[in-house]
Each structure stands twice: as structure tokens, then as C-alpha cells.
CHARMM-style PDB file with segment names, atoms N, HN, CA, C and O in Angstrom:
ATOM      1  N   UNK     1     -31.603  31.373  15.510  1.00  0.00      PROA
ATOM      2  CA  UNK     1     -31.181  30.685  14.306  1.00  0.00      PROA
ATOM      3  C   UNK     1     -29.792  30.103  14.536  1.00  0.00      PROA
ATOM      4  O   UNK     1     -28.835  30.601  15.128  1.00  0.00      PROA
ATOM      5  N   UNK     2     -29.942  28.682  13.793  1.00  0.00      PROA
ATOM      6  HN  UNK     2     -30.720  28.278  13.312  1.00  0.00      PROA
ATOM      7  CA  UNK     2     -28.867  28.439  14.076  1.00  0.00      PROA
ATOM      8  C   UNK     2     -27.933  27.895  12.902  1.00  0.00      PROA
ATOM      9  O   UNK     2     -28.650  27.306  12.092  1.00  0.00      PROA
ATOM     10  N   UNK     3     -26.485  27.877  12.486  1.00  0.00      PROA
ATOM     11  HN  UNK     3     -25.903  28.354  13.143  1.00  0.00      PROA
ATOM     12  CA  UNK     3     -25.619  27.751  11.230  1.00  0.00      PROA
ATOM     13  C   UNK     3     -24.936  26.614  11.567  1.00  0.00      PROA
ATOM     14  O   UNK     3     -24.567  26.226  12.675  1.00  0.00      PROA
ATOM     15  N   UNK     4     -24.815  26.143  10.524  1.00  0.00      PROA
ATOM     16  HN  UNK     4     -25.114  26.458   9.623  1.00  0.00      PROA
ATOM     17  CA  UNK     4     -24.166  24.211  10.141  1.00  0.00      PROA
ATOM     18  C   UNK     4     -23.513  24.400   8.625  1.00  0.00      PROA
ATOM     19  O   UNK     4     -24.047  24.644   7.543  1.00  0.00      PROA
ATOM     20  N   UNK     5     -22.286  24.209   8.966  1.00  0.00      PROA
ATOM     21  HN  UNK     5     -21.853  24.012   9.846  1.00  0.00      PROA
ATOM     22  CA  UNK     5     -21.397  24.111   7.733  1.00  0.00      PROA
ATOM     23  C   UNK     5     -21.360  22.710   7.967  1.00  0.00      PROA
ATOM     24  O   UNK     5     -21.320  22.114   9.043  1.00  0.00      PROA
ATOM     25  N   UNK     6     -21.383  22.168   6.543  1.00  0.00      PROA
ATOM     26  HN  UNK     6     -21.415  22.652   5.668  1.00  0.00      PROA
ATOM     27  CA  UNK     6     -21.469  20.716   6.311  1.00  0.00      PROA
ATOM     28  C   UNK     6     -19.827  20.307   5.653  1.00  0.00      PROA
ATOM     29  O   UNK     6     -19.606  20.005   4.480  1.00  0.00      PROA
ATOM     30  N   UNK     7     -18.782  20.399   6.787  1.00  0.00      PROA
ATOM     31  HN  UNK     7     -18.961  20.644   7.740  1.00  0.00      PROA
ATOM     32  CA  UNK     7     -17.215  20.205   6.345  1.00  0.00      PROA
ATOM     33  C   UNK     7     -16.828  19.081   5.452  1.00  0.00      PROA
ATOM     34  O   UNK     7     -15.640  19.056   5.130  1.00  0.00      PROA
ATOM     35  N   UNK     8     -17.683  18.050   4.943  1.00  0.00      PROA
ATOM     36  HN  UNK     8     -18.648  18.070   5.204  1.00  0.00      PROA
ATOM     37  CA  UNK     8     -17.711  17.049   3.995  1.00  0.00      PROA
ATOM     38  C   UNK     8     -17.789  18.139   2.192  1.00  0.00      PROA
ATOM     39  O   UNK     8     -17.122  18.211   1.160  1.00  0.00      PROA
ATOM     40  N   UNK     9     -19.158  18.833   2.828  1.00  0.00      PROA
ATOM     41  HN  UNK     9     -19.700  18.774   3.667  1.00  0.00      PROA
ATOM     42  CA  UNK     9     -18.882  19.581   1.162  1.00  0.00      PROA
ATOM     43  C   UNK     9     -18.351  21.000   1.344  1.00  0.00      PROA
ATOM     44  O   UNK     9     -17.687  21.430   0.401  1.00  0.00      PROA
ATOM     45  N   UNK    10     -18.495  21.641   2.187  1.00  0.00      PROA
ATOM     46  HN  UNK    10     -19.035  21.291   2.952  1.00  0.00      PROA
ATOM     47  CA  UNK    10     -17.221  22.613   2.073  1.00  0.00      PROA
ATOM     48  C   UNK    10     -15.899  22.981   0.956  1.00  0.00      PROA
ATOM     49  O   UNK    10     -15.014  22.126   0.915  1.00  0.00      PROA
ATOM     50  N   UNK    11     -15.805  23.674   0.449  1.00  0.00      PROA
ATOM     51  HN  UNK    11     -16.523  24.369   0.482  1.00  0.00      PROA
ATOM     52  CA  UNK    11     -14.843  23.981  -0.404  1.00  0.00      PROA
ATOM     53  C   UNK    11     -13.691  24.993   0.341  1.00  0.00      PROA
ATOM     54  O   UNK    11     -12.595  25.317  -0.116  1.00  0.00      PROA
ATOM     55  N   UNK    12     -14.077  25.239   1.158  1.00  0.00      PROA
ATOM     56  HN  UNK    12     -14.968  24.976   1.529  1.00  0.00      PROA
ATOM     57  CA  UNK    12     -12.892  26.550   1.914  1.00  0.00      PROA
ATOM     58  C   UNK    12     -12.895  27.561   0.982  1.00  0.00      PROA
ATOM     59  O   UNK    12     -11.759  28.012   0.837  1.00  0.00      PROA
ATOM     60  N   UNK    13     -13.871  28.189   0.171  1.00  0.00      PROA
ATOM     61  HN  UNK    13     -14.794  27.822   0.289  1.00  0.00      PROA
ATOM     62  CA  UNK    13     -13.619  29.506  -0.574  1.00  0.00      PROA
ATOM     63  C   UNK    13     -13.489  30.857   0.143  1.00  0.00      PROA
ATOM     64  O   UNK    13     -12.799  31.843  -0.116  1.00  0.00      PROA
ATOM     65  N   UNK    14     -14.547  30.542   1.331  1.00  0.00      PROA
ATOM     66  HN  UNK    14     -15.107  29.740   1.541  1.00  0.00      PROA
ATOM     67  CA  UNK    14     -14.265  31.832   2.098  1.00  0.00      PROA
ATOM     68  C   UNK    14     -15.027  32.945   1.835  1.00  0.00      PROA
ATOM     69  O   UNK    14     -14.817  34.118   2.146  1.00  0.00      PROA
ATOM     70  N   UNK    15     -15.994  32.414   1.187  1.00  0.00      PROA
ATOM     71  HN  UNK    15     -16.164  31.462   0.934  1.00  0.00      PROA
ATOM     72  CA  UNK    15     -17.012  33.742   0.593  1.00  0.00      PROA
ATOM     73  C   UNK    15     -17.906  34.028   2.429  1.00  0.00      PROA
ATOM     74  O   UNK    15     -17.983  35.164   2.896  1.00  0.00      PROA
ATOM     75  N   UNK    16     -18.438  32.849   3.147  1.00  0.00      PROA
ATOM     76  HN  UNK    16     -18.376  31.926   2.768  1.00  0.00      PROA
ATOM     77  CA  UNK    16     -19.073  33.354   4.109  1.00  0.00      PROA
ATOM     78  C   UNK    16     -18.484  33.879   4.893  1.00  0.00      PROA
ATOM     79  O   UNK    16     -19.085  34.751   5.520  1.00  0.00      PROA
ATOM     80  N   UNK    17     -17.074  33.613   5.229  1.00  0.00      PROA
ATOM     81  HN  UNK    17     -16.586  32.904   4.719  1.00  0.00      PROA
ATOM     82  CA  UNK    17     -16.252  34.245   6.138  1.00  0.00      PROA
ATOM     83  C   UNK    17     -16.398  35.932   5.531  1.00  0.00      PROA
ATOM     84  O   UNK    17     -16.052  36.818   6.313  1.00  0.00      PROA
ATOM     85  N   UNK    18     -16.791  36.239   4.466  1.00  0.00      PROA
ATOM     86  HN  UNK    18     -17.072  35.520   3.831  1.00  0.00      PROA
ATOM     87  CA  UNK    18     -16.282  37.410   3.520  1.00  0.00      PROA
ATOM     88  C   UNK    18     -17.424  38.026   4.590  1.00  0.00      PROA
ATOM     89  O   UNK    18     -17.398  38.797   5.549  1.00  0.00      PROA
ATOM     90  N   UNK    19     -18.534  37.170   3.808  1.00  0.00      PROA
ATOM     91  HN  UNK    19     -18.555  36.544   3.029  1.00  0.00      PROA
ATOM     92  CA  UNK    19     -20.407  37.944   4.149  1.00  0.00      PROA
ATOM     93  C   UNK    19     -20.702  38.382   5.761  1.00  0.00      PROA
ATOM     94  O   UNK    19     -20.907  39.454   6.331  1.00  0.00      PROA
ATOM     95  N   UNK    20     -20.610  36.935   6.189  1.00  0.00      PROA
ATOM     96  HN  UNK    20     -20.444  36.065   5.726  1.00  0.00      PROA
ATOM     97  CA  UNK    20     -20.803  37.025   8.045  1.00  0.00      PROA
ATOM     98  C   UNK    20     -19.431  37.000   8.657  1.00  0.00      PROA
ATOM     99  O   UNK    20     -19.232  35.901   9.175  1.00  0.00      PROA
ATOM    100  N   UNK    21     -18.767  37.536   8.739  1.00  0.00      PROA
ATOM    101  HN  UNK    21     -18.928  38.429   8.318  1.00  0.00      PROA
ATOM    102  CA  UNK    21     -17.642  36.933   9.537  1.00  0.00      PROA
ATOM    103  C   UNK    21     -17.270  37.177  11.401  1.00  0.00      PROA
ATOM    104  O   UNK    21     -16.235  37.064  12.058  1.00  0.00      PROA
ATOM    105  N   UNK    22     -18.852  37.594  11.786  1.00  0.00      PROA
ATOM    106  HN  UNK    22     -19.692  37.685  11.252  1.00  0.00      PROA
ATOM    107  CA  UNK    22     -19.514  37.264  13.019  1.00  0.00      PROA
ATOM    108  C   UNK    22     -19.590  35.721  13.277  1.00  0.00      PROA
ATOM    109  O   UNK    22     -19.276  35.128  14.309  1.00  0.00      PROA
ATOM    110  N   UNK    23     -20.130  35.152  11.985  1.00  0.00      PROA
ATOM    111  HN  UNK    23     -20.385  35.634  11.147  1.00  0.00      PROA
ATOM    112  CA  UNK    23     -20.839  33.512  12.442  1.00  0.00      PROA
ATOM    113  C   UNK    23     -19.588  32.917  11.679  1.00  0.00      PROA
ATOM    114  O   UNK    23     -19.768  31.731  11.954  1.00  0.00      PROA
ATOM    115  N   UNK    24     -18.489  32.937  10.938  1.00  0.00      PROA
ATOM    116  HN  UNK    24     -18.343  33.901  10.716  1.00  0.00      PROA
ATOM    117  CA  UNK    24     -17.787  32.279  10.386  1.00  0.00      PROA
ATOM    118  C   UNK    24     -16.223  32.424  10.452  1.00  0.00      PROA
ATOM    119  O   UNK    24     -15.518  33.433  10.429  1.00  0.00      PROA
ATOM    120  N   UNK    25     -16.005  31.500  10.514  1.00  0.00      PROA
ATOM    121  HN  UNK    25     -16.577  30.681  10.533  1.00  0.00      PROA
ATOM    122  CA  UNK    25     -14.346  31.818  10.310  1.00  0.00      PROA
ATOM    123  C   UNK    25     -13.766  30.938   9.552  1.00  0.00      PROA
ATOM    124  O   UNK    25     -14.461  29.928   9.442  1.00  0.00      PROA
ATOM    125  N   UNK    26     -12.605  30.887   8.881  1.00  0.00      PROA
ATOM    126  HN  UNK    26     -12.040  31.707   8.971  1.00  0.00      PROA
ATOM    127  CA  UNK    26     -11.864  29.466   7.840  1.00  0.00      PROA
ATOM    128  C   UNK    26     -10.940  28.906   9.190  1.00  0.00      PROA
ATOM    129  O   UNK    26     -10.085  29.519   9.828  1.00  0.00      PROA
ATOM    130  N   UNK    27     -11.567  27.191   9.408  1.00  0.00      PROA
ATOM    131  HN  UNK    27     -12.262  26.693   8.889  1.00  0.00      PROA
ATOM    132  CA  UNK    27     -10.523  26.717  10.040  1.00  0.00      PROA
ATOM    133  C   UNK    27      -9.374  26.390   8.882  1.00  0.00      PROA
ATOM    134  O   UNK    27      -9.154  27.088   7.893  1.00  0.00      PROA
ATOM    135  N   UNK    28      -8.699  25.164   9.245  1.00  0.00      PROA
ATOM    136  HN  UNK    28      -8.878  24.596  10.049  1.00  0.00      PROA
ATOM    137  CA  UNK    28      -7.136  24.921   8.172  1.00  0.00      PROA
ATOM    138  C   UNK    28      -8.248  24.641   6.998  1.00  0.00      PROA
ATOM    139  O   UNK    28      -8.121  25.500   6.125  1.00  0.00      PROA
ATOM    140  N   UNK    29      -9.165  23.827   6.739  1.00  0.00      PROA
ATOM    141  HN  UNK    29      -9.269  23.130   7.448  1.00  0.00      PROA
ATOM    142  CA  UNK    29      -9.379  23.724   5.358  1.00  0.00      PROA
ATOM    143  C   UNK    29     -11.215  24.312   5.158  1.00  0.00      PROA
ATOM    144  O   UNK    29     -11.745  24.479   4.059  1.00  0.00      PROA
ATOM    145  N   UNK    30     -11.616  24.443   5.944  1.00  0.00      PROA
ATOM    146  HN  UNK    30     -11.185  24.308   6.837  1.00  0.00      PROA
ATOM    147  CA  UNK    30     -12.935  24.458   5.931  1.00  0.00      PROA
ATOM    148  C   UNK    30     -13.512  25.711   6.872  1.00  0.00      PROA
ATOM    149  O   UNK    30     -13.029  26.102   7.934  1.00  0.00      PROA
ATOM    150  N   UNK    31     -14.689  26.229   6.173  1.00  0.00      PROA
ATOM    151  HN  UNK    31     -15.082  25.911   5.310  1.00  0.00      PROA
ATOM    152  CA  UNK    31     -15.177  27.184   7.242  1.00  0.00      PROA
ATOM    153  C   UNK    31     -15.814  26.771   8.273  1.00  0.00      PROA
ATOM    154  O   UNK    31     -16.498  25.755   8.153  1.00  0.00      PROA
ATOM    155  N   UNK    32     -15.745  27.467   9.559  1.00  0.00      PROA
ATOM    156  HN  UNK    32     -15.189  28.293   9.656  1.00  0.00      PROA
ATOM    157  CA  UNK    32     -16.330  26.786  10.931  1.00  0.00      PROA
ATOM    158  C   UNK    32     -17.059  27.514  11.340  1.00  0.00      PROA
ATOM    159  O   UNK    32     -16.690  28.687  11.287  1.00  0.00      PROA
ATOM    160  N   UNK    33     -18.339  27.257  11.905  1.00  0.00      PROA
ATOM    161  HN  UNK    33     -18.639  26.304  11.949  1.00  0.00      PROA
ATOM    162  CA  UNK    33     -19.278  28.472  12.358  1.00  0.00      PROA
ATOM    163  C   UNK    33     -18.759  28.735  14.005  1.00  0.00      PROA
ATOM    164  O   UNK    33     -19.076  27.797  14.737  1.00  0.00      PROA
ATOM    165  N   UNK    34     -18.074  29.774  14.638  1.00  0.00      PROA
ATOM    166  HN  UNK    34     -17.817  30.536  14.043  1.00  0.00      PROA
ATOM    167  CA  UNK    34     -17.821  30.682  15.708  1.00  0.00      PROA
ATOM    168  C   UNK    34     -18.699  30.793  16.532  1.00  0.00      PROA
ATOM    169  O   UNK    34     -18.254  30.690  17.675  1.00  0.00      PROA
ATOM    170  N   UNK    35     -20.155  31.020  16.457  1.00  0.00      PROA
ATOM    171  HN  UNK    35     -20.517  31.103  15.529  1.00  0.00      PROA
ATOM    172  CA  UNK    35     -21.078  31.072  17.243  1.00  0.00      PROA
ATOM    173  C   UNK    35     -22.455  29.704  17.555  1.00  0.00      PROA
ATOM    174  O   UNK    35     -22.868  28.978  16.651  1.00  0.00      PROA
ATOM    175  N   UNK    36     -22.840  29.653  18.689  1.00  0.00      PROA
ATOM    176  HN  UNK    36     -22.504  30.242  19.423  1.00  0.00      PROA
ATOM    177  CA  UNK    36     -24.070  28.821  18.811  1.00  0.00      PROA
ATOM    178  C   UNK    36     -25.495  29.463  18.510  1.00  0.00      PROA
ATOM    179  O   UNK    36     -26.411  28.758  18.088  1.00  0.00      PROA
ATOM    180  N   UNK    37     -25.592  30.317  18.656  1.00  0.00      PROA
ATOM    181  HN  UNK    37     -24.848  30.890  18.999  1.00  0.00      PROA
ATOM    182  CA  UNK    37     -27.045  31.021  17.776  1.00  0.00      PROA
ATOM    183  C   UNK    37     -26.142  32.493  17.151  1.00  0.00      PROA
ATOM    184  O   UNK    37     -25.289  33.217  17.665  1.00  0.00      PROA
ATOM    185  N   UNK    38     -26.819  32.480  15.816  1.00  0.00      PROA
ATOM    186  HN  UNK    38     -27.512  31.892  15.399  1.00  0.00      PROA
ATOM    187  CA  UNK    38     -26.500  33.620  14.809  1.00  0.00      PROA
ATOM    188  C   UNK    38     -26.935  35.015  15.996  1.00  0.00      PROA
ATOM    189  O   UNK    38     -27.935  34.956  16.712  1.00  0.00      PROA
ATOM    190  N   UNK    39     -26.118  36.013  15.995  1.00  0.00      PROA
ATOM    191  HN  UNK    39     -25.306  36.062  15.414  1.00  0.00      PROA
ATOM    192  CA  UNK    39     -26.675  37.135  16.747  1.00  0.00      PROA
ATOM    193  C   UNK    39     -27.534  38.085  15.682  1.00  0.00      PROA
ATOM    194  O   UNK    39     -27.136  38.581  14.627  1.00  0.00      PROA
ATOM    195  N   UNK    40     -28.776  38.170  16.274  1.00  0.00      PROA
ATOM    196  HN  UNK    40     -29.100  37.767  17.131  1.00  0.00      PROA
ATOM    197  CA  UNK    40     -30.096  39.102  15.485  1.00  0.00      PROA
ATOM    198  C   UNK    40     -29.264  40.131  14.654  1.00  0.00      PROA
ATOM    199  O   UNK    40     -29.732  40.568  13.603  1.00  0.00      PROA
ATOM    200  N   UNK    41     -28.241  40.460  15.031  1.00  0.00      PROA
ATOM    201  HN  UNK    41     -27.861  40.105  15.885  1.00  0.00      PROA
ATOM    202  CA  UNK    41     -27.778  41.445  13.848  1.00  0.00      PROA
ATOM    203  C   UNK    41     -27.197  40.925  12.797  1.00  0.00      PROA
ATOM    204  O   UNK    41     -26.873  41.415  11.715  1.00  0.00      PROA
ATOM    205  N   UNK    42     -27.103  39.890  13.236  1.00  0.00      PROA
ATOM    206  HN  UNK    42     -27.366  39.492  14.115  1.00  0.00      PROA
ATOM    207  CA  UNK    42     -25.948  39.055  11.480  1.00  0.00      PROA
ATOM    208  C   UNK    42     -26.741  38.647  10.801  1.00  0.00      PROA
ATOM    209  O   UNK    42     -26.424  38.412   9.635  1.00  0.00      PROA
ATOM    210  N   UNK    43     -28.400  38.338  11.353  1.00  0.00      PROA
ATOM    211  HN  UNK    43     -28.657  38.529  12.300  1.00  0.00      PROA
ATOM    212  CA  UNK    43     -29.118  37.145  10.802  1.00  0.00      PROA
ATOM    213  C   UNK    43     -29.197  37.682   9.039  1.00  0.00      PROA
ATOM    214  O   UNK    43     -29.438  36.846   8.169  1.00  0.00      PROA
ATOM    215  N   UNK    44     -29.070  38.477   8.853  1.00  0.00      PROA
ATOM    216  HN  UNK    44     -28.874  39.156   9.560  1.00  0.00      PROA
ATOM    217  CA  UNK    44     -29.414  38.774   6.937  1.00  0.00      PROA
ATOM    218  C   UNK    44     -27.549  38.593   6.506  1.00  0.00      PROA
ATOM    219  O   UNK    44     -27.317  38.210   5.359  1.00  0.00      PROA
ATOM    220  N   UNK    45     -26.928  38.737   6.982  1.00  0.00      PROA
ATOM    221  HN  UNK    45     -27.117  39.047   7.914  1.00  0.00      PROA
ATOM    222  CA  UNK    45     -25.538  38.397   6.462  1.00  0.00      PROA
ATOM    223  C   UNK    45     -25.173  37.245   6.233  1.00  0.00      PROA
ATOM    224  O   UNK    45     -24.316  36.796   5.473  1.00  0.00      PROA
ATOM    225  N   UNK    46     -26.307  36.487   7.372  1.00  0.00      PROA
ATOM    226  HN  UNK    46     -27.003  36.852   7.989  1.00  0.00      PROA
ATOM    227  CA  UNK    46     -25.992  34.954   7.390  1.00  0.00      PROA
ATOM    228  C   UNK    46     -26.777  34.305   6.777  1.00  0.00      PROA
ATOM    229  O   UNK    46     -26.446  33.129   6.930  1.00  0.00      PROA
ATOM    230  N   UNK    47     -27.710  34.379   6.111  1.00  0.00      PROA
ATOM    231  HN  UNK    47     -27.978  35.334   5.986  1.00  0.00      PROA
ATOM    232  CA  UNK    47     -28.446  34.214   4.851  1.00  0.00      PROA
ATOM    233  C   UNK    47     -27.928  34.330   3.350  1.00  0.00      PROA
ATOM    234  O   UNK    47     -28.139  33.605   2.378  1.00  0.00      PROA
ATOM    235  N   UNK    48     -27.276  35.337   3.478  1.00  0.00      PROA
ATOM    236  HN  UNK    48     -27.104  35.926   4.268  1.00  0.00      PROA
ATOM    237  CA  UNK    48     -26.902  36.049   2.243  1.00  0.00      PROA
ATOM    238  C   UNK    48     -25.672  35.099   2.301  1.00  0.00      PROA
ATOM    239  O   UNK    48     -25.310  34.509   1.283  1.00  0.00      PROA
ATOM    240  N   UNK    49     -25.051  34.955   3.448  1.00  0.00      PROA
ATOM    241  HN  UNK    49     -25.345  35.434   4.275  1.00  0.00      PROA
ATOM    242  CA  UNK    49     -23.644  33.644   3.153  1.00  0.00      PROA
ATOM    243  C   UNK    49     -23.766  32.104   2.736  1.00  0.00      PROA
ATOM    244  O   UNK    49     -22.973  31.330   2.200  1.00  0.00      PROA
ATOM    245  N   UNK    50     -25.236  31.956   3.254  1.00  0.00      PROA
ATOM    246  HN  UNK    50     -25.880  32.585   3.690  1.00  0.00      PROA
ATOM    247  CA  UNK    50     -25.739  30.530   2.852  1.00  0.00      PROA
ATOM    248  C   UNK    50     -25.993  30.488   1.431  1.00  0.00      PROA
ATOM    249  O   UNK    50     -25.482  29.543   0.831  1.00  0.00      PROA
ATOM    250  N   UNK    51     -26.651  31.287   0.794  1.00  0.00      PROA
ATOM    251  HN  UNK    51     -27.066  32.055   1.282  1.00  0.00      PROA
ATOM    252  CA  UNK    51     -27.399  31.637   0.006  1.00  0.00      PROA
ATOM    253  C   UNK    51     -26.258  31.554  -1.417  1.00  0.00      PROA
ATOM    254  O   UNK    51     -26.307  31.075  -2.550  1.00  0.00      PROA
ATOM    255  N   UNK    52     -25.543  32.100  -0.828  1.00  0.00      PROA
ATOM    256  HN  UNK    52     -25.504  32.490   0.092  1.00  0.00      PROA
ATOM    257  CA  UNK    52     -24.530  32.265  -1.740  1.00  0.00      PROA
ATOM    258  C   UNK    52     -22.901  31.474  -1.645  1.00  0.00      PROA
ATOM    259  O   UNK    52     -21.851  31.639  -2.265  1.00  0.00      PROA
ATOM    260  N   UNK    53     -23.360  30.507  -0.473  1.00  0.00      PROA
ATOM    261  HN  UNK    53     -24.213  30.373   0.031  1.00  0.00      PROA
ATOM    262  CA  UNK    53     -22.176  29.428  -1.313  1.00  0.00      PROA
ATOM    263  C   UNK    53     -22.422  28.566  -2.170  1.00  0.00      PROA
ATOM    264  O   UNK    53     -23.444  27.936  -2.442  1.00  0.00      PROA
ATOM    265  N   UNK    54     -20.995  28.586  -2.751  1.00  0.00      PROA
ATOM    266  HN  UNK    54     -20.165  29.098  -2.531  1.00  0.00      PROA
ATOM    267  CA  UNK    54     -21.460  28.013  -4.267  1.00  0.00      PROA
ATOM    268  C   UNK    54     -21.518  26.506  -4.059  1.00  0.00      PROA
ATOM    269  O   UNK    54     -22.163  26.128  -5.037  1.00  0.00      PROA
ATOM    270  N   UNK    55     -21.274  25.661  -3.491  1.00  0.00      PROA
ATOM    271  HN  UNK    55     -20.750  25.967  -2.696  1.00  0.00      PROA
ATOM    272  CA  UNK    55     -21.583  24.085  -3.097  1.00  0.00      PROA
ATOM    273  C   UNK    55     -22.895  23.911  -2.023  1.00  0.00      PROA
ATOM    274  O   UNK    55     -23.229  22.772  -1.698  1.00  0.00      PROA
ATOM    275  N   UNK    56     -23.430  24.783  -1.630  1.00  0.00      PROA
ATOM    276  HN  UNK    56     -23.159  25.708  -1.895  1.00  0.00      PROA
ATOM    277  CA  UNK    56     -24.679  25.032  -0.575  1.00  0.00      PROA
ATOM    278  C   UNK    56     -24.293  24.341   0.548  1.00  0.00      PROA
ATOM    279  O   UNK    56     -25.063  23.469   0.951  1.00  0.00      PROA
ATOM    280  N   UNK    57     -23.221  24.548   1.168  1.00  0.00      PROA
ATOM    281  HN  UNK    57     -22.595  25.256   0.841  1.00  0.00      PROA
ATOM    282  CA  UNK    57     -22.758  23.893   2.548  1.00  0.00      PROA
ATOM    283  C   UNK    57     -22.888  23.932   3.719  1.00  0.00      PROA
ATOM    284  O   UNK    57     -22.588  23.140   4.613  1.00  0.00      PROA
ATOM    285  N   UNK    58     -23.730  25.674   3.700  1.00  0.00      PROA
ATOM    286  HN  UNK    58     -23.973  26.317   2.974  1.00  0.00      PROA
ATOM    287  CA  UNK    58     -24.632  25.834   4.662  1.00  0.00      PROA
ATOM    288  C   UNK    58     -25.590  25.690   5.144  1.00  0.00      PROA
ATOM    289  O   UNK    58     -26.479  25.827   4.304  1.00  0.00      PROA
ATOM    290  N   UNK    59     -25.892  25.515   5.908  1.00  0.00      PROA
ATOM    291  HN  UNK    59     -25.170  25.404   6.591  1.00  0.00      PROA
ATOM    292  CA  UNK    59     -28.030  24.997   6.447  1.00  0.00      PROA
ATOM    293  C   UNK    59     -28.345  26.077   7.501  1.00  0.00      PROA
ATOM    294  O   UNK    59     -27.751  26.293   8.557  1.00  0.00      PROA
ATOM    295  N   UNK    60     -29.415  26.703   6.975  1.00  0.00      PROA
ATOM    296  HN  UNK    60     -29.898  26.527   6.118  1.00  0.00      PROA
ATOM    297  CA  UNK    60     -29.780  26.928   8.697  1.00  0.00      PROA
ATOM    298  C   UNK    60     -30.927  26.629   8.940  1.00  0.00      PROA
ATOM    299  O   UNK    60     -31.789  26.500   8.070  1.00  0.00      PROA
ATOM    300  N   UNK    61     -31.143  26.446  10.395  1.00  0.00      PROA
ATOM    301  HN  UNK    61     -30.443  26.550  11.101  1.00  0.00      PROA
ATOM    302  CA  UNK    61     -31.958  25.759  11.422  1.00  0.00      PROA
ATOM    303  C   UNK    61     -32.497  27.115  12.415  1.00  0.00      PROA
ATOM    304  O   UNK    61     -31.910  28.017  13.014  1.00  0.00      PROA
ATOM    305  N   UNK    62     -33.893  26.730  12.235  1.00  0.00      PROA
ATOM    306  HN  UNK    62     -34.370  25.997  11.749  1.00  0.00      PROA
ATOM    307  CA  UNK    62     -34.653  28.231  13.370  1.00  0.00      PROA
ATOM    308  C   UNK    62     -34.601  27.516  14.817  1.00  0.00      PROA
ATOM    309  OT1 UNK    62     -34.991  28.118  15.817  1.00  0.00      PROA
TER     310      UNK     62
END
């Protein structure tokens, strides 16, 4: 699986950095995904971070 923050709608709240912060980190204004495939152990953290940003800025891709 793979994670795409869409830095156009991004808000920088920082909630996924909160959830996964395996697959995420806050660059200066926007969160940046850290990894090229989600590692099998994050994959429900990294759902639960998509899932739950509030502008839906995340996508993921199998």
C-alpha cells in the first residue's frame, strides 16, 4: 500500500502525523509521507489517518 498526501489540500493539522507517524511527518507547512510502501504494521494506523483527515488529503493506492 501505498500513501499520497495531496499538499494542494492539506491543512497541516497534524492529526496523521498523530495516528501513523511511521508513514507521516509535518514538513514546514504540510504533512509528507516518510515512506514508499506503508509497512504491514502501520497499515490500520494508516487508514485510520486517511480516514480521519478532516479535508480528505489522503489517498491510498494498493
Amino acid at each position: 500500500m501505498k500513501a499520497i498526501v495531496d499538499k494542494k489540500t492539506c491543512i497541516g493539522c497534524g492529526l496523521c502525523t498523530d495516528e501513523c507517524p511511521s508513514v507521516f511527518k509535518m514538513g514546514e507547512d504540510v504533512a509528507v509521507v516518510i515512506v514508499n510502501e506503508v509497512p504491514t504494521d502501520a497499515i490500520e494506523d494508516c487508514k485510520e489517518a486517511a480516514q480521519s483527515c478532516p479535508v480528505e488529503a489522503i489517498k491510498l493506492e494498493n
